[in-house]
ZADO-1210 file (C-alpha; in nm, 4 decimals, padded with zeros to 6 digits):
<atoms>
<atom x="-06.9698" y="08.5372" z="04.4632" code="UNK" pos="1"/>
<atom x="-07.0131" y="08.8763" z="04.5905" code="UNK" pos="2"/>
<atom x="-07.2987" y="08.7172" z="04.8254" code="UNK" pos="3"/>
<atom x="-07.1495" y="08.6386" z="05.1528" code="UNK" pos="4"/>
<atom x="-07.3896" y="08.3465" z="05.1762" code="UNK" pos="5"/>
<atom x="-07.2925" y="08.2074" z="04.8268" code="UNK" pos="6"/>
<atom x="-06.9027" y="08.2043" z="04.9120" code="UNK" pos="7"/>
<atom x="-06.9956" y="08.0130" z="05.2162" code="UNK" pos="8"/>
<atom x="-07.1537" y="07.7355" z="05.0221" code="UNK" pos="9"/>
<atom x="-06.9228" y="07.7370" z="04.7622" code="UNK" pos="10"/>
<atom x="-06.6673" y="07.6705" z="05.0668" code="UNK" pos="11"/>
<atom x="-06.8133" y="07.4424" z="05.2383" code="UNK" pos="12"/>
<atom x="-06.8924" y="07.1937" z="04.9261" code="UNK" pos="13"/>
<atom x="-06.4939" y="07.2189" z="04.8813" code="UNK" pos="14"/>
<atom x="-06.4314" y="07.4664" z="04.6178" code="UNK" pos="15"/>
<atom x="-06.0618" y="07.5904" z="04.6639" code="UNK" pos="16"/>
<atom x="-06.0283" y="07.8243" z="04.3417" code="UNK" pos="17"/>
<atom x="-06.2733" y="08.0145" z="04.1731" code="UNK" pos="18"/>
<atom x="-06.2924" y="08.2184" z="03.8524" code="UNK" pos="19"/>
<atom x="-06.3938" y="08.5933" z="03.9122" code="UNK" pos="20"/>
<atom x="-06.4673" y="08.7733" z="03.5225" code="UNK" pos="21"/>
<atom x="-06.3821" y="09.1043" z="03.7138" code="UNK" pos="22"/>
<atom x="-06.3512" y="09.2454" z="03.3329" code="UNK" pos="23"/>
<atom x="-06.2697" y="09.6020" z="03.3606" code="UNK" pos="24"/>
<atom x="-06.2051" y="09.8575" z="03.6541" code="UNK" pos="25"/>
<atom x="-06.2972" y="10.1476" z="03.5416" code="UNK" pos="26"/>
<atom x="-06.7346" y="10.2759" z="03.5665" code="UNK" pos="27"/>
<atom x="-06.7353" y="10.3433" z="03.1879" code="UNK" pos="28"/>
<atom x="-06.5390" y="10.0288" z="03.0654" code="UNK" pos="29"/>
<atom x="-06.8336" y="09.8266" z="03.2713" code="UNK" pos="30"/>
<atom x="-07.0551" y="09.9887" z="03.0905" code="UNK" pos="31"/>
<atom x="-06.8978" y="09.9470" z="02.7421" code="UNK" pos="32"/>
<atom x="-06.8553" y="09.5601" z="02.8299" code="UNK" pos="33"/>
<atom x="-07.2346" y="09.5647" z="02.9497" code="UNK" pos="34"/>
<atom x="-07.1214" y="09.4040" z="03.2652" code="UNK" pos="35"/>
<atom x="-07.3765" y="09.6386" z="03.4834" code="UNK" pos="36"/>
<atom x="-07.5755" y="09.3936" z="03.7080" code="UNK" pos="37"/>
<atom x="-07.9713" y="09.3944" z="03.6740" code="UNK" pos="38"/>
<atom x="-08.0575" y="09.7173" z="03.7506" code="UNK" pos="39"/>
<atom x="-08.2861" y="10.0007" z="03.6503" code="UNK" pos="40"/>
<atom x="-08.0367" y="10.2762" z="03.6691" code="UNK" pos="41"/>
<atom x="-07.7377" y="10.1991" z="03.4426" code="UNK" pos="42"/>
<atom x="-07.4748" y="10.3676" z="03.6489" code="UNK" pos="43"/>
<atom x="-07.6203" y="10.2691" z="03.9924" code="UNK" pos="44"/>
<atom x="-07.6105" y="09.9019" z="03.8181" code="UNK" pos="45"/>
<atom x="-07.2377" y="09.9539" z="03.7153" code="UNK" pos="46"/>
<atom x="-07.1334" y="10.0932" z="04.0457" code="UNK" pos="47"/>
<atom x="-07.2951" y="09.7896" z="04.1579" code="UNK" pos="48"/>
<atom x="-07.0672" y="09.5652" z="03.9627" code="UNK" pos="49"/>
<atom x="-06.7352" y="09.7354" z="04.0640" code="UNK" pos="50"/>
<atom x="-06.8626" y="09.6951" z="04.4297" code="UNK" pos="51"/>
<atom x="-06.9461" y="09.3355" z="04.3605" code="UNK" pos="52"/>
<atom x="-06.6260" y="09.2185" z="04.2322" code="UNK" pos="53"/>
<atom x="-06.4691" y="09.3925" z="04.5870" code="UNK" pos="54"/>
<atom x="-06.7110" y="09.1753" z="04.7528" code="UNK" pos="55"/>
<atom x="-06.5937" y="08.8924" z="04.5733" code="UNK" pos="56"/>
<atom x="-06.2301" y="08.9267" z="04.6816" code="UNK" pos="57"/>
<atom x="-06.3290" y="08.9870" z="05.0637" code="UNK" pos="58"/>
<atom x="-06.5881" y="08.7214" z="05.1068" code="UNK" pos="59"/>
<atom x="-06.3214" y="08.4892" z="04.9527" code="UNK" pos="60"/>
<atom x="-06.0615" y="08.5899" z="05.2255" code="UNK" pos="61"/>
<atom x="-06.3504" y="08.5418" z="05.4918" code="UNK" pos="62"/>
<atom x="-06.4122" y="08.1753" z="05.3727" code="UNK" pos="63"/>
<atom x="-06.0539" y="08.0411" z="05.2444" code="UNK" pos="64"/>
<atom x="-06.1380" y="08.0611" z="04.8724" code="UNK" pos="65"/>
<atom x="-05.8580" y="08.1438" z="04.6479" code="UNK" pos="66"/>
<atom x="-05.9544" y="08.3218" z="04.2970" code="UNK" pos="67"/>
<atom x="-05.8561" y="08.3341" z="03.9476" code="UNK" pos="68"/>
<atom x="-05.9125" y="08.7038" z="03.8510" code="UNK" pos="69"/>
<atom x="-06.0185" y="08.7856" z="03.4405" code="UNK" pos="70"/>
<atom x="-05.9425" y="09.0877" z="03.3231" code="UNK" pos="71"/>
<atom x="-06.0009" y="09.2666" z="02.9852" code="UNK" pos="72"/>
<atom x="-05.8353" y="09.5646" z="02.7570" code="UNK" pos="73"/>
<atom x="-06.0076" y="09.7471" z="02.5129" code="UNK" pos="74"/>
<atom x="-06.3753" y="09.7960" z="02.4234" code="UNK" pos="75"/>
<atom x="-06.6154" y="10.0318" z="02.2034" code="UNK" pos="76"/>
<atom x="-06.4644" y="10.3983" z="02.2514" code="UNK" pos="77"/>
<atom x="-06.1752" y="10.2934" z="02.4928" code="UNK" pos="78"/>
<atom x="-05.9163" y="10.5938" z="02.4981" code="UNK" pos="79"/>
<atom x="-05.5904" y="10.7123" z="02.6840" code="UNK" pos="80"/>
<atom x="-05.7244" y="10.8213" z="03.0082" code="UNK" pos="81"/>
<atom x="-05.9877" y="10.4993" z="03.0216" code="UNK" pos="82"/>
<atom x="-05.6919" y="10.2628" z="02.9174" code="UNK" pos="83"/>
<atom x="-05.4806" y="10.4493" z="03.2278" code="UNK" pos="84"/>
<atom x="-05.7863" y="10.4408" z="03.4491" code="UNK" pos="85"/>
<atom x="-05.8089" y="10.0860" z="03.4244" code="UNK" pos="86"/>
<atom x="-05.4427" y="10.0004" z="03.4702" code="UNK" pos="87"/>
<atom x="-05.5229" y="10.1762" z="03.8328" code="UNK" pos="88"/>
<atom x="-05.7963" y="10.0492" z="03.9158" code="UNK" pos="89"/>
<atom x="-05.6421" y="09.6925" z="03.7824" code="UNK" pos="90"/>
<atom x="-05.3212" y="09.7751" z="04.0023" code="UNK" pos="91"/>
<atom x="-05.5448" y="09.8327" z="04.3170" code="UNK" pos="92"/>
<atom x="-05.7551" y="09.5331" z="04.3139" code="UNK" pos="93"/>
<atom x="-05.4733" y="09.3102" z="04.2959" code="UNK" pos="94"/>
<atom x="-05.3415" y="09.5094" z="04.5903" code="UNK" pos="95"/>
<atom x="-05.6181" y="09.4642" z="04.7649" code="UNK" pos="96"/>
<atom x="-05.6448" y="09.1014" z="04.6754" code="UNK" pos="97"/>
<atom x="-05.3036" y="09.0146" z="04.6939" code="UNK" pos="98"/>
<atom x="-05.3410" y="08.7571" z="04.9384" code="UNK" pos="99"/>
<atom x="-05.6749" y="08.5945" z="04.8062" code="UNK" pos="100"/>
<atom x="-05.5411" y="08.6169" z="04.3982" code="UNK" pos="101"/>
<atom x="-05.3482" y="08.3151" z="04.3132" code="UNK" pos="102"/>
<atom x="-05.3987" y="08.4063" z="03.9124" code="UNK" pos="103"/>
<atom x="-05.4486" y="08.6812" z="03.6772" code="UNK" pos="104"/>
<atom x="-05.5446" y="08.6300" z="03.3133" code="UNK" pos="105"/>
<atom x="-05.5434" y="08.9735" z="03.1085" code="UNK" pos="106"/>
<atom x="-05.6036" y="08.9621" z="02.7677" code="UNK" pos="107"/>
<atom x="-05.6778" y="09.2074" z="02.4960" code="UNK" pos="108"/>
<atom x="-06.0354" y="09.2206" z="02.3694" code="UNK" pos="109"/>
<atom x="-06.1172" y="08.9521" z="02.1166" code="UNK" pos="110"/>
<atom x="-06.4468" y="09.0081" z="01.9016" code="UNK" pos="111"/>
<atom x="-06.5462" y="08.6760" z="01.8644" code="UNK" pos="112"/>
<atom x="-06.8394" y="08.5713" z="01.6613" code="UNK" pos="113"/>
<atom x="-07.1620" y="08.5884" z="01.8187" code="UNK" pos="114"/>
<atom x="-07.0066" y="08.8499" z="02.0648" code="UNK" pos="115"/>
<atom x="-07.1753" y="09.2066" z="02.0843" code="UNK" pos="116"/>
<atom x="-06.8350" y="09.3149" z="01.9778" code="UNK" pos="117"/>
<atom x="-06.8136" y="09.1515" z="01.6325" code="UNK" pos="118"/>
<atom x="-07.1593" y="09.2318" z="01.6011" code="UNK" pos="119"/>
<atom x="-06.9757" y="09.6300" z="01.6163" code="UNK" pos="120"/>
<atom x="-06.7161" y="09.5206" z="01.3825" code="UNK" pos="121"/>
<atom x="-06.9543" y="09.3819" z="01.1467" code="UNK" pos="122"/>
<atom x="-07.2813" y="09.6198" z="01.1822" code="UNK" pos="123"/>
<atom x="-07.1673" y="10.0136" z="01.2085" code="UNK" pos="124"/>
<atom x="-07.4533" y="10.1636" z="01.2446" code="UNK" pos="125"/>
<atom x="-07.5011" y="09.9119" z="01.5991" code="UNK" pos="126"/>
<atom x="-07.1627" y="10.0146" z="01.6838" code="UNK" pos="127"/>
<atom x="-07.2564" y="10.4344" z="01.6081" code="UNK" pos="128"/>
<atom x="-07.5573" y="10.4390" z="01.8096" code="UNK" pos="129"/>
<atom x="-07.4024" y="10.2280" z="02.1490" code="UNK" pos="130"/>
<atom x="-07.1437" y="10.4951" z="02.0620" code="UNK" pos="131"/>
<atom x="-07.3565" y="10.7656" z="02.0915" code="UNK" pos="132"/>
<atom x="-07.5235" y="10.5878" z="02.3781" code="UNK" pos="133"/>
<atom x="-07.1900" y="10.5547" z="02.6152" code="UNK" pos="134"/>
<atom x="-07.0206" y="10.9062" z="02.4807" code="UNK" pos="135"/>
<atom x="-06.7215" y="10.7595" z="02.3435" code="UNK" pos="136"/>
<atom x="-06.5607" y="10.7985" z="01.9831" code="UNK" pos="137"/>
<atom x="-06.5330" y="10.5668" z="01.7235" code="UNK" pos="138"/>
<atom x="-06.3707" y="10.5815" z="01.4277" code="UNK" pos="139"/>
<atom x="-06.5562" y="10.7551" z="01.1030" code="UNK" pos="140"/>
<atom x="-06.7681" y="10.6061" z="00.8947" code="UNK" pos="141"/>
<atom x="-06.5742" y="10.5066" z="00.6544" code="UNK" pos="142"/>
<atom x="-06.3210" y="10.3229" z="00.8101" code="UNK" pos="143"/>
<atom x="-06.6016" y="10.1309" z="00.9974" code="UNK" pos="144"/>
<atom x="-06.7594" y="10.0552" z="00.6794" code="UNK" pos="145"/>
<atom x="-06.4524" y="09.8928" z="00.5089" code="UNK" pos="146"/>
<atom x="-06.3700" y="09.7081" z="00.8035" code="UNK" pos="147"/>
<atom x="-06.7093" y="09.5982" z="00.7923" code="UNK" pos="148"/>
<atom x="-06.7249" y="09.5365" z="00.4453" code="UNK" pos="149"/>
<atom x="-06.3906" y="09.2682" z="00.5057" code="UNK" pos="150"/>
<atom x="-06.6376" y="09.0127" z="00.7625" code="UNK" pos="151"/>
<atom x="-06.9563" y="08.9978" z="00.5274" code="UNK" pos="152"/>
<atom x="-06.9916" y="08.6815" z="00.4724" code="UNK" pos="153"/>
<atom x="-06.6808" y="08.5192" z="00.6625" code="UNK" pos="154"/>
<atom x="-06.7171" y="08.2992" z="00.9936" code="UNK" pos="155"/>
<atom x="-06.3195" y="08.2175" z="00.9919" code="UNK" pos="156"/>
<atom x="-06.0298" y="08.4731" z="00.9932" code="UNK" pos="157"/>
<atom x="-05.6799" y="08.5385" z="01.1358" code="UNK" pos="158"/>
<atom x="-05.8049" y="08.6485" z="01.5503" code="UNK" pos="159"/>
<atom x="-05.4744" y="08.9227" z="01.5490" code="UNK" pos="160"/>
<atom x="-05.6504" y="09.0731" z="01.2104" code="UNK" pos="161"/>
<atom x="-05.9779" y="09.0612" z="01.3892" code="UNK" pos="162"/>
<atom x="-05.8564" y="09.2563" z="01.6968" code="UNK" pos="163"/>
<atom x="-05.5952" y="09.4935" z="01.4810" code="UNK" pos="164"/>
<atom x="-05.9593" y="09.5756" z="01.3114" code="UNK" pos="165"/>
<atom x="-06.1381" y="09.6398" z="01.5990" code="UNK" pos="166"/>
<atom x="-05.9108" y="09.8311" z="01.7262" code="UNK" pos="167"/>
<atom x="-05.8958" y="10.0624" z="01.4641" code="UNK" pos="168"/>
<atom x="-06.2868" y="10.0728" z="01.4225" code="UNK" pos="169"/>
<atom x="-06.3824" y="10.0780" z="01.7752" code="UNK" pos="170"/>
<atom x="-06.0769" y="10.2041" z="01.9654" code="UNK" pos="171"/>
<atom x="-05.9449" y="10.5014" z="01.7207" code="UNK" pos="172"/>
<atom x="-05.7565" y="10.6960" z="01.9495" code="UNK" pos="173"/>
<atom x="-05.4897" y="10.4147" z="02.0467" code="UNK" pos="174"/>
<atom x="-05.3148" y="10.0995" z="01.8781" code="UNK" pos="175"/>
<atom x="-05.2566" y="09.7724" z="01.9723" code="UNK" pos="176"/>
<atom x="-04.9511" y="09.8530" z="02.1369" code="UNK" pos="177"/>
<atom x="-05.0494" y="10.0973" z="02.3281" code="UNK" pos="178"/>
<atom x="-05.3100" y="09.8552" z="02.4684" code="UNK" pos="179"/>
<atom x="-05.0074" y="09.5786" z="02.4451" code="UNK" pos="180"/>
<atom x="-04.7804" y="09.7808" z="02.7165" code="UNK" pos="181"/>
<atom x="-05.0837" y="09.8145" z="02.9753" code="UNK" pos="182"/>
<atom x="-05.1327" y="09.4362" z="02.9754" code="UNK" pos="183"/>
<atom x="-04.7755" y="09.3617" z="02.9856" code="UNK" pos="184"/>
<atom x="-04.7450" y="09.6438" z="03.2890" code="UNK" pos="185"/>
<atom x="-05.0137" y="09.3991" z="03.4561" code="UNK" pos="186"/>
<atom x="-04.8713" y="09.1253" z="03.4246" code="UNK" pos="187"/>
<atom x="-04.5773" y="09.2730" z="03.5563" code="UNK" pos="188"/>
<atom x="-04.7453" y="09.4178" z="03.8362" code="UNK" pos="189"/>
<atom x="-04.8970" y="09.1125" z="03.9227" code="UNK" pos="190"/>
<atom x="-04.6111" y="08.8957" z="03.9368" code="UNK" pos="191"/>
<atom x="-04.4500" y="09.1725" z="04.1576" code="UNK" pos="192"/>
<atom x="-04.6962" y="09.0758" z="04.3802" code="UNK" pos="193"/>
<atom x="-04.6355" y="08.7145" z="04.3989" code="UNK" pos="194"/>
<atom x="-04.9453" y="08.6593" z="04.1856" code="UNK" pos="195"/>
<atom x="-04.9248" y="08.3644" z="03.9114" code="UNK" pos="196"/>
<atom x="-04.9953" y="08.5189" z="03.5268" code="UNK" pos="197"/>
<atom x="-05.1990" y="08.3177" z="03.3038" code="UNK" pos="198"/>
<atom x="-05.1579" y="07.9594" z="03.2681" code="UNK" pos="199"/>
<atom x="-04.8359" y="07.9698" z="03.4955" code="UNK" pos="200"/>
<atom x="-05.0474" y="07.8357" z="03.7866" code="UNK" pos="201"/>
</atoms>
């Protein structure tokens, strides 16, 4: 949707609302939730992404499309000053979008099966090296090997053990109420705005 041409289309076949996964606002948390678009150059590819989803919101105001913005909170190595650089960058898209976003669902990070991050929760040594890779911290290795140790095996658990774990394995340096406060400071923010939250639309 970040294609002018696209939006037009979409428009003129009669689409009113769309869905826009902007994810994350921050470079590094693009990264981290391997939302880059098809690039070469990893960072050129995420700045590409962050541009696209502005795109998005101003080729939607060009063509009468309203959208439904996604947003997530937390990922592998998420910290303090990448948890408060995405509650900015959050707070100035929907500024920017304010008159194009008609919804806002933000959500704490799930690691659902068959995601890459269960695959973190469940393999440690995958979630060391994309560690390594994106030069964030993770918890030691022996947290991230009991954690581990508790999914072997298991395709059904309790989701708020699931992210309580991942937090703790992948996210060391805050808790989930830390991450909590953010979202609820969006949704807050959002509202503010005259934005609906969730499934209030």
């Amino acid at each position: 949707m970040q294609k002018r041409n696209v939006m037009e289309a979409m428009a003129s076949l009669g689409f009113k609302i769309l869905f826009v996964g902007i994810d994350a606002g921050a470079m590094k948390s693009l990264r981290a939730l391997k939302k880059p678009l098809k690039k070469k150059n990893l960072i050129a590819s995420t700045e590409s992404m962050y541009m696209a989803n502005l795109s998005a919101i101003d080729n939607a105001r060009k063509f009468g499309v309203k959208i439904k913005a996604g947003f997530v909170l937390g990922h592998l190595g998420m910290n303090r000053e990448l948890l408060d650089e995405n509650l900015w960058e959050y707070k100035r898209i929907l500024e920017l979008g304010r008159d194009v976003i008609v919804s806002v669902d933000v959500e704490l990070l799930s690691p659902e099966p068959g995601s890459k991050d269960y695959e973190y929760l469940t393999n440690p040594d995958c979630a060391k090296r994309e560690a390594e890779m994106l030069g964030v911290e993770i918890s030691e290795e022996k947290v991230l090997d009991e954690i581990s140790s508790y999914y072997e095996g298991k395709d059904i658990f309790d989701r708020d053990i699931a992210i309580n774990d991942y937090i703790k394995a992948m996210m060391p340096e805050l808790c989930k109420e830390d991450i909590a406060s953010v979202r609820d400071e969006i949704r807050r923010y959002s509202r503010n705005l005259g934005i609906v939250v969730g499934d209030e639309l």
